[in-house]
MOPAC internal coordinates of N, CA, C and O (Angstrom, degrees):
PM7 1SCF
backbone

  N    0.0000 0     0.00 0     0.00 0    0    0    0
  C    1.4553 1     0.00 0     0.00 0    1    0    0
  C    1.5308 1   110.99 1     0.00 0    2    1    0
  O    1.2310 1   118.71 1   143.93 1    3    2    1
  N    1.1454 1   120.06 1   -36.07 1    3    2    1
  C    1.5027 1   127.07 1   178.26 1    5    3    2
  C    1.5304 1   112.71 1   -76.84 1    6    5    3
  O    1.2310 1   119.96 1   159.33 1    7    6    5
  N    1.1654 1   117.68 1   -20.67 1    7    6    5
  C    1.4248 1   105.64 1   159.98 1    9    7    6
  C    1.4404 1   140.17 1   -95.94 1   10    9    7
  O    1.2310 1   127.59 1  -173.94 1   11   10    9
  N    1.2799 1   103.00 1     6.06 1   11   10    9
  C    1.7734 1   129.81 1   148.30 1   13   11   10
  C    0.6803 1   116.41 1   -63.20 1   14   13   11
  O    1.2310 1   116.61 1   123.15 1   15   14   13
  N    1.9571 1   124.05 1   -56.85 1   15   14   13
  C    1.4971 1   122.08 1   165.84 1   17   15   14
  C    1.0955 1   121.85 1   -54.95 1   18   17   15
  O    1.2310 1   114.92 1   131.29 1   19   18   17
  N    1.7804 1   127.24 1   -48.71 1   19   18   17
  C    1.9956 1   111.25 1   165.31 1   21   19   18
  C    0.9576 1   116.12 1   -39.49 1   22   21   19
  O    1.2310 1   119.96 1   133.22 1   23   22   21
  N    1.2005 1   117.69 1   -46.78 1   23   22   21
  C    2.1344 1   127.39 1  -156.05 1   25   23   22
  C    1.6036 1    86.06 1   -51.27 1   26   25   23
  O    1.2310 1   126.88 1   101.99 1   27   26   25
  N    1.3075 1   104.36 1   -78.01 1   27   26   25
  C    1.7236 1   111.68 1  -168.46 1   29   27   26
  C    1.4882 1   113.30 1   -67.46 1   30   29   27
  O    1.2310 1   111.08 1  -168.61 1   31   30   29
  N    1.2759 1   134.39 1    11.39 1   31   30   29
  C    1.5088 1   133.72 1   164.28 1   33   31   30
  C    1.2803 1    92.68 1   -95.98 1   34   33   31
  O    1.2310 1   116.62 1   111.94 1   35   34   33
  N    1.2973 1   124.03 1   -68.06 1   35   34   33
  C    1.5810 1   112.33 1   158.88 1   37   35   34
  C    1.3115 1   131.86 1     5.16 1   38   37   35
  O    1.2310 1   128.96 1    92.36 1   39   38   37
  N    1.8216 1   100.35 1   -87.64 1   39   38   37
  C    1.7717 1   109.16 1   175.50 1   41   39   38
  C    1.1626 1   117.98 1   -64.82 1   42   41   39
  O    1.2310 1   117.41 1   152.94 1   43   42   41
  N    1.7119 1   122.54 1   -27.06 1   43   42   41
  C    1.3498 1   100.61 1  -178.90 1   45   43   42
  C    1.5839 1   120.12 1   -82.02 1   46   45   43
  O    1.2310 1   124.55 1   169.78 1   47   46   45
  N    1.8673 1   108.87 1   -10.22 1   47   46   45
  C    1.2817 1   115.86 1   177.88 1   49   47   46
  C    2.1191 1    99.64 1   -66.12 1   50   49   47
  O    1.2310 1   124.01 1   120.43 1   51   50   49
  N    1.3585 1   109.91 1   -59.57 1   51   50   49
  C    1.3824 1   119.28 1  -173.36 1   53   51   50
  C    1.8252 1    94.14 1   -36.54 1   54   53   51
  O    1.2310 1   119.47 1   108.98 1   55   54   53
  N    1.3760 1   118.61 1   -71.02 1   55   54   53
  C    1.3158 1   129.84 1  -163.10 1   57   55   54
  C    1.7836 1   112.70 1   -53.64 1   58   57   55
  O    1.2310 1   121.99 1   161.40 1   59   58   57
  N    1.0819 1   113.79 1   -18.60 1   59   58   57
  C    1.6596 1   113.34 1   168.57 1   61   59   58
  C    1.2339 1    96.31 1  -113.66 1   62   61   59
  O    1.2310 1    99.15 1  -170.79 1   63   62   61
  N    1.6073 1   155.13 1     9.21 1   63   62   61
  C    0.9134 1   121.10 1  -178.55 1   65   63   62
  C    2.2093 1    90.30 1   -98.89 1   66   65   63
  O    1.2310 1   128.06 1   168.95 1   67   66   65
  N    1.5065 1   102.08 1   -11.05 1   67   66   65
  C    0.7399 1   114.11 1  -178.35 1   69   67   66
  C    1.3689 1   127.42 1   -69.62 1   70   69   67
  O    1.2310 1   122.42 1   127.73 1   71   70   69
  N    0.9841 1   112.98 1   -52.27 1   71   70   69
  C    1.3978 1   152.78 1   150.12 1   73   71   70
  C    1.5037 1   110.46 1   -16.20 1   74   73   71
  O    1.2310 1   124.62 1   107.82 1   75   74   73
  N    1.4180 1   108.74 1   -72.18 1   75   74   73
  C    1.5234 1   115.88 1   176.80 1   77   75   74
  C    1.5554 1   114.25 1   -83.87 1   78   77   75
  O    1.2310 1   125.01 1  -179.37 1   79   78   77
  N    1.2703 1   107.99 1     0.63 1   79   78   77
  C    1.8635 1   106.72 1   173.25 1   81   79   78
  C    1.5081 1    99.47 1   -97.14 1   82   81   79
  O    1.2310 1   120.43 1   116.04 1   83   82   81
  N    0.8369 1   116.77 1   -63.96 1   83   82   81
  C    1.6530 1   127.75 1  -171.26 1   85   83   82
  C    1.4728 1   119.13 1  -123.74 1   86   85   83
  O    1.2310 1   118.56 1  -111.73 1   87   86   85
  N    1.9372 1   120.35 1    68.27 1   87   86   85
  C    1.1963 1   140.58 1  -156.72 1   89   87   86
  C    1.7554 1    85.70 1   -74.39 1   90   89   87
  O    1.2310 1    97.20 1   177.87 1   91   90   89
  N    1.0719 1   158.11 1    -2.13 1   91   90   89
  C    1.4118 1   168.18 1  -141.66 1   93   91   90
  C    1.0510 1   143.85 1  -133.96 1   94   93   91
  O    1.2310 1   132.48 1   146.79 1   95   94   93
  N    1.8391 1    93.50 1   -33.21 1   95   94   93
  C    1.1805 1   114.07 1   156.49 1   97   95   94
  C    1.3232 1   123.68 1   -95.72 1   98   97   95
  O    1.2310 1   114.31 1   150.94 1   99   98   97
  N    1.3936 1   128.39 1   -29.06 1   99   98   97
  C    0.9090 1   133.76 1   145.70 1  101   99   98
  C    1.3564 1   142.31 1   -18.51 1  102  101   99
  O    1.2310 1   131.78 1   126.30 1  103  102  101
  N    1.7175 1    94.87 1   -53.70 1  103  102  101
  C    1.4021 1   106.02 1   172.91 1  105  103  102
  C    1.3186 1   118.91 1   -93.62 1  106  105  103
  O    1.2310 1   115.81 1  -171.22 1  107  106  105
  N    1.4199 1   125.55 1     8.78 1  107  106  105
  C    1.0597 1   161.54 1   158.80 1  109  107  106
  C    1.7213 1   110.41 1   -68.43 1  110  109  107
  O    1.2310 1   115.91 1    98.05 1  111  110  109
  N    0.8062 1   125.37 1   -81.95 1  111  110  109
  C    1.7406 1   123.55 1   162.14 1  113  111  110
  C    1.2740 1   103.87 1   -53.54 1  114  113  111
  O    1.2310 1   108.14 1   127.63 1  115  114  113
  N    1.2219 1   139.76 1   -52.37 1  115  114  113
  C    1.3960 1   128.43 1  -175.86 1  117  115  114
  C    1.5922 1   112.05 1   -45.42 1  118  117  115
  O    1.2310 1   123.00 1   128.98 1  119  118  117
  N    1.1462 1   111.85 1   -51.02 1  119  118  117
  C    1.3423 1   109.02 1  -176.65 1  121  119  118
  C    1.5917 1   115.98 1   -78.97 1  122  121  119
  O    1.2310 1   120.21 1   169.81 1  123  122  121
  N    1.1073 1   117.21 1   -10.19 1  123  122  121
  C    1.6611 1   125.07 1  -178.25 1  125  123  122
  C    1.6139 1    97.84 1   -81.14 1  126  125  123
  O    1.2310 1   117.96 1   145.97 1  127  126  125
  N    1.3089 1   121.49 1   -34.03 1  127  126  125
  C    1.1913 1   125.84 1  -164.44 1  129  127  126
  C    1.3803 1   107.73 1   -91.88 1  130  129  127
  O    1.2310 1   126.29 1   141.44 1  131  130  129
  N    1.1491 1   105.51 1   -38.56 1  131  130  129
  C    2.0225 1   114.12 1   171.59 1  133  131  130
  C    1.8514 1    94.46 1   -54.47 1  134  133  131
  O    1.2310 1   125.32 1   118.03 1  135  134  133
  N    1.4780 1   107.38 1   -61.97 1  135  134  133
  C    1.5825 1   111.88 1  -177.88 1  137  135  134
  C    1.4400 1   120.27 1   -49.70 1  138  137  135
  O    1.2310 1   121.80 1   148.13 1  139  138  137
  N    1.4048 1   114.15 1   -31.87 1  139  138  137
  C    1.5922 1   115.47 1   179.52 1  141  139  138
  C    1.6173 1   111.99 1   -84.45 1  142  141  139
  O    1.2310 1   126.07 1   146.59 1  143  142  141
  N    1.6211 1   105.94 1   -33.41 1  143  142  141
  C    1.7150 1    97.16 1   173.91 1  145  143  142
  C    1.6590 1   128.69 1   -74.69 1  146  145  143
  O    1.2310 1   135.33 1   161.60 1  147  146  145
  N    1.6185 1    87.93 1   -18.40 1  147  146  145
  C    1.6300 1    98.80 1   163.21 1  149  147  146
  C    1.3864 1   125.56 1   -50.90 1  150  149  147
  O    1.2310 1   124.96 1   119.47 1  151  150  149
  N    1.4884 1   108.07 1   -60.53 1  151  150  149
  C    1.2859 1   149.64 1  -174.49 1  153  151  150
  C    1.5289 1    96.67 1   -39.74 1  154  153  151
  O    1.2310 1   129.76 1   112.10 1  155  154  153
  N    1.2717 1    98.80 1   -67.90 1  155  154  153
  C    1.8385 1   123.73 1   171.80 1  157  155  154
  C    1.5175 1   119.77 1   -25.67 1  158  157  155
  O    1.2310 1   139.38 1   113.48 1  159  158  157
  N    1.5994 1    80.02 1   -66.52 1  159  158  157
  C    1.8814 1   101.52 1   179.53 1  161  159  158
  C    1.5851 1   109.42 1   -54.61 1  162  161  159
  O    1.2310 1   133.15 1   128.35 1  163  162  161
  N    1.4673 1    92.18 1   -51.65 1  163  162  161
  C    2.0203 1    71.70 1  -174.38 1  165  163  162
  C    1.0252 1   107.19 1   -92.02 1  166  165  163
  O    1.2310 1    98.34 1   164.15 1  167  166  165
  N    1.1601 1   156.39 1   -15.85 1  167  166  165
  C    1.8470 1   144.24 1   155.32 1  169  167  166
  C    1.9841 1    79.68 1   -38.29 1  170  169  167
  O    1.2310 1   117.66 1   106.78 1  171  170  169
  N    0.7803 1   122.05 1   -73.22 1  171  170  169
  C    1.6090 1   117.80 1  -147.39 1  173  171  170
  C    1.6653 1   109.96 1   -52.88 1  174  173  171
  O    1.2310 1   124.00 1   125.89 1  175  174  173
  N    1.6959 1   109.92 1   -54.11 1  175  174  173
  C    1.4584 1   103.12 1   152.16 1  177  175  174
  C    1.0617 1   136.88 1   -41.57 1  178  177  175
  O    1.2310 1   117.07 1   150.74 1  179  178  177
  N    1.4570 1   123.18 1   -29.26 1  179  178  177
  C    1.5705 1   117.08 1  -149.42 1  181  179  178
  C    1.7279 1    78.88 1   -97.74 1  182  181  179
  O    1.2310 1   114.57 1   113.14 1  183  182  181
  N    0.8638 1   127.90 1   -66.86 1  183  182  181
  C    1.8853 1   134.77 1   160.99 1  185  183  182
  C    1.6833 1   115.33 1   -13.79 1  186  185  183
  O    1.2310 1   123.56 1   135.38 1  187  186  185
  N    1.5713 1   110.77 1   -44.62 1  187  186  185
  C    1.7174 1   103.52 1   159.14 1  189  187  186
  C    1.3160 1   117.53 1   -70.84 1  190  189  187
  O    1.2310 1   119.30 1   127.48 1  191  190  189
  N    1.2495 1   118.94 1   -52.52 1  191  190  189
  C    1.7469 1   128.44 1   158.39 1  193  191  190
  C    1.1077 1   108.59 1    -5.10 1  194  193  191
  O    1.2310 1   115.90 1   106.45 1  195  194  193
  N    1.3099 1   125.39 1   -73.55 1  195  194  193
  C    1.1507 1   154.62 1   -93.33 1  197  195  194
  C    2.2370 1    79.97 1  -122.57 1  198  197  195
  O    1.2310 1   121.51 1   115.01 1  199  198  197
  N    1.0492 1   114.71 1   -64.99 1  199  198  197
  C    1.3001 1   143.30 1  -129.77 1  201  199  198
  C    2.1088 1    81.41 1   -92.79 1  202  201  199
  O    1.2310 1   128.38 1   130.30 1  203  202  201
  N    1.7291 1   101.46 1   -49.70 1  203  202  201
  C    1.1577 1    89.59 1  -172.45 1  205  203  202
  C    2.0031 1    97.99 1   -71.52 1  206  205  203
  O    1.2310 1   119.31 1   130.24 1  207  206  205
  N    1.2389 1   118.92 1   -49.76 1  207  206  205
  C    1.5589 1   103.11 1  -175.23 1  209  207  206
  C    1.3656 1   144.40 1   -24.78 1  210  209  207
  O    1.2310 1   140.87 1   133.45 1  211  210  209
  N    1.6497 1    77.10 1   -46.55 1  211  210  209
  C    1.2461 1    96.63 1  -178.58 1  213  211  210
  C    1.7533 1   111.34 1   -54.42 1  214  213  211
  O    1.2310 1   128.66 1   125.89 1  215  214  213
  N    1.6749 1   100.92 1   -54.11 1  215  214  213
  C    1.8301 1   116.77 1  -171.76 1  217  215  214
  C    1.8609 1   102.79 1   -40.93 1  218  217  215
  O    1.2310 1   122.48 1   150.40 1  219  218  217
  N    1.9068 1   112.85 1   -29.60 1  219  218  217
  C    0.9959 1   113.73 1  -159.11 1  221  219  218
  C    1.9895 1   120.73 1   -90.83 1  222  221  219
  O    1.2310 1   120.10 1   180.00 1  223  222  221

């Protein structure tokens, strides 16, 4: 259990140290990554869509 808690004292240390070095880039991957899980999501919907039609 305590090394769940480092892991994430860890990232949240990386993520503000990040934060205040390169506030830009940050928000820079943030949004690439919001854009790629989107991306994700509907390939993945359109693929159940897709998957149930077919069954029908």
């Amino acid at each position: 259990m305590s090394a769940k808690k480092a892991l994430l004292a860890v990232v949240v240390v990386f993520l503000g140290f990040w934060m205040f070095t390169d506030p830009s880039g940050l928000a820079e991957a943030a949004t690439s990554g919001a854009g790629q899980t989107w991306s994700l999501a509907e390939q993945l919907f359109r693929a159940v869509i897709r998957f149930f039609g077919a069954l029908v």
